[in-house]
Every structure is written in structure tokens, then in C-alpha cells.
C-alpha positions in Angstrom: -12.5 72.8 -16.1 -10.2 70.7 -14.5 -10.4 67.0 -14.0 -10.1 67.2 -10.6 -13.2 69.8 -10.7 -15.7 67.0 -12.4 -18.4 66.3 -9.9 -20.6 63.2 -11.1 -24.1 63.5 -9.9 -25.2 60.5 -7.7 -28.1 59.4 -9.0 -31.5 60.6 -6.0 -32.0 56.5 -5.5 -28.2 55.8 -4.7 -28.3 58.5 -2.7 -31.3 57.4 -0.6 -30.5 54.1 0.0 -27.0 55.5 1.4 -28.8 57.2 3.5 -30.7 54.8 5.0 -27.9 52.0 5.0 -26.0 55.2 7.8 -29.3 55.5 9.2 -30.7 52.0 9.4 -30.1 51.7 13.3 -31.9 55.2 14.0 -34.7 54.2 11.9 -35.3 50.7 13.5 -35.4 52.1 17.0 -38.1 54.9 15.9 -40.0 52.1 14.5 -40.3 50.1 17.7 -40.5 53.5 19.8 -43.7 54.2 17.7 -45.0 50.7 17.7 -44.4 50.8 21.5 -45.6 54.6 21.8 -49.0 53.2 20.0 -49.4 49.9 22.1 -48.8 52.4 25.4 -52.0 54.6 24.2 -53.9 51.8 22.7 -53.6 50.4 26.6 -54.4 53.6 28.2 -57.5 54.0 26.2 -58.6 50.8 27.0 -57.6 50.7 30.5 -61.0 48.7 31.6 -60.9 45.9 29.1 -56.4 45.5 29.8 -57.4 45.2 33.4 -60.1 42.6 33.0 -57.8 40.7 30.6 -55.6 40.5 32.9 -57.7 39.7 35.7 -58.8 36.6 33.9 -55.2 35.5 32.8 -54.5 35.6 36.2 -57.2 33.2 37.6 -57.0 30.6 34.4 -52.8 30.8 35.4 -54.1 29.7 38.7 -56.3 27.3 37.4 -53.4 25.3 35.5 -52.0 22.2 37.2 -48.9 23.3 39.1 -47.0 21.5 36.9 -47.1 22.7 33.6 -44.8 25.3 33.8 -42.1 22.7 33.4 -43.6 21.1 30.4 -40.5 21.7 28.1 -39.8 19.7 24.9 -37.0 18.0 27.0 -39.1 17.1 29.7 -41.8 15.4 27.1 -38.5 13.4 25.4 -36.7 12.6 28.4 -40.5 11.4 30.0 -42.3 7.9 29.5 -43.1 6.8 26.2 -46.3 5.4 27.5 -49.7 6.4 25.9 -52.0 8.4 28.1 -56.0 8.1 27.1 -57.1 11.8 27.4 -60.3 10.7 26.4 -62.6 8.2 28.2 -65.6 6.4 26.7 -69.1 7.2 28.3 -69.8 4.4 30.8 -73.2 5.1 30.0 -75.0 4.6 26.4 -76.1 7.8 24.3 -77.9 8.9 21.7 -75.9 10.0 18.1 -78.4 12.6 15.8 -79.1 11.8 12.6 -76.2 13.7 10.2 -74.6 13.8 7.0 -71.6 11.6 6.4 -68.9 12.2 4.0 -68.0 8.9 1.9 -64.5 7.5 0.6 -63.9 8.8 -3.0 -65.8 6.8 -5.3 -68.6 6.0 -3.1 -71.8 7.2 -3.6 -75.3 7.4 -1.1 -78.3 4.8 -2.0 -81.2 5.6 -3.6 -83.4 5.1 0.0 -81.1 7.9 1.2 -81.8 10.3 -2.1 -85.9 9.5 -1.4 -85.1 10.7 2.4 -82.9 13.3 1.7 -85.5 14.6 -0.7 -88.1 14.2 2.5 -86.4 16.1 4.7 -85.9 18.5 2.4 -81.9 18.0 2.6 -79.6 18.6 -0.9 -77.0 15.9 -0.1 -73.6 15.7 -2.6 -72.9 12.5 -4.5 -70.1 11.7 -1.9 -72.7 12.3 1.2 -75.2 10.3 2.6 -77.6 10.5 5.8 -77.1 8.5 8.6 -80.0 7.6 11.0 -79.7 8.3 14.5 -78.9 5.6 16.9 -77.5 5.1 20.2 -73.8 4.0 21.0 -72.3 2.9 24.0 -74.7 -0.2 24.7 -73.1 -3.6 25.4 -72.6 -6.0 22.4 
């Protein structure tokens, strides 16, 4: 045998990931064909449900304020600095439910709470405590 005759087997690994390095275009466009073939039945299937989707999209798009389509990041930089109050107090008092509180590390509930915890049958954490109802809002 000749030098010139020596073939050198190419190991099956080298071999596939040549293949798929001349094939990698080929293989990423039947990927997204079959993620879009599956999406296509997926829709078909559920034709009802697509259609009522969409219906509501369509009436909450309405429902948007006509300007928030040009809400870009730009548009918040370039716009006033000035803080808006989204939230507005109740002009009117109301009444808060009694609850569990979470206290600052370190703290710990009284021993009045424990006794009513134990009343009411709750298991309160040595960082929790129970706060009464009472009723916010009024004038001080």
C-alpha cells in the first residue's frame, strides 16, 4: 500500500458535527417551519378560543387612551420630570381588618398579642404580630 492509498477514518462525532456545521442553515429553517407548522394547527384546533382572544384584544386596544401608543422610552426621558400621584387617598374614612403584621428583624409580638393569637386560634411567628382593626382616613 501506497502512502498516497492511506485513508484515516474520521472519527462518527467529527463527522456529524461536519455535517451539521454544512447543514446548519437547512436545519434552523425546518425548526421554525415545524414550530410554525405546530402554532398553524394548534390555531386551527382551537379556532373558537383564537377568535375570542382576539375579539377581546381588540376591545381592551380600544379601551387604551389614544395615546399610549407613543409611550416610547424617549418620549418618558424627553417628558416632564414632574411626579404624577396615580394613587389618590379615600376622601372618605374606612375601615382596615384586623391582620398579621411582619416586624423589623429583631422585633418580636407582646405577650397580649401571643394570649390573642392563641384566642383566635392563630399560630403567629416570632417576627409577626396581630394588629386590631381600625379605621383610617378620619381627620386628626
Amino acid at each position: 500500500m501506497n502512502e498516497t492509498e492511506i485513508i484515516i477514518a474520521e472519527p462518527q462525532e467529527a463527522k456529524v458535527q461536519r455535517w451539521l456545521k454544512k447543514h446548519k442553515k437547512e436545519i434552523i429553517a425546518a425548526g421554525i417551519s415545524i414550530i410554525a407548522i405546530t402554532g398553524l394547527i394548534i390555531c386551527v384546533k382551537n379556532k373558537d378560543a383564537v377568535l375570542e382572544f382576539l375579539k377581546r384584544f381588540e376591545a381592551d386596544a380600544k379601551c387604551a387612551p389614544s395615546g399610549i401608543n407613543s409611550l416610547t422610552v424617549e418620549n418618558v426621558i424627553a417628558g416632564s420630570t414632574e411626579n404624577v400621584r396615580m394613587y389618590t387617598a379615600p376622601t372618605s374614612p374606612y375601615n382596615v381588618e384586623q391582620h398579621i403584621r411582619n416586624l423589623p428583624e429583631g422585633r418580636h409580638h407582646s405577650a397580649e398579642k401571643a394570649a390573642q393569637a392563641i384566642i383566635l386560634g392563630i399560630d403567629l411567628l416570632p417576627n409577626q404580630t396581630i394588629v386590631n382593626s381600625y379605621t383610617k382616613g378620619l381627620a386628626a
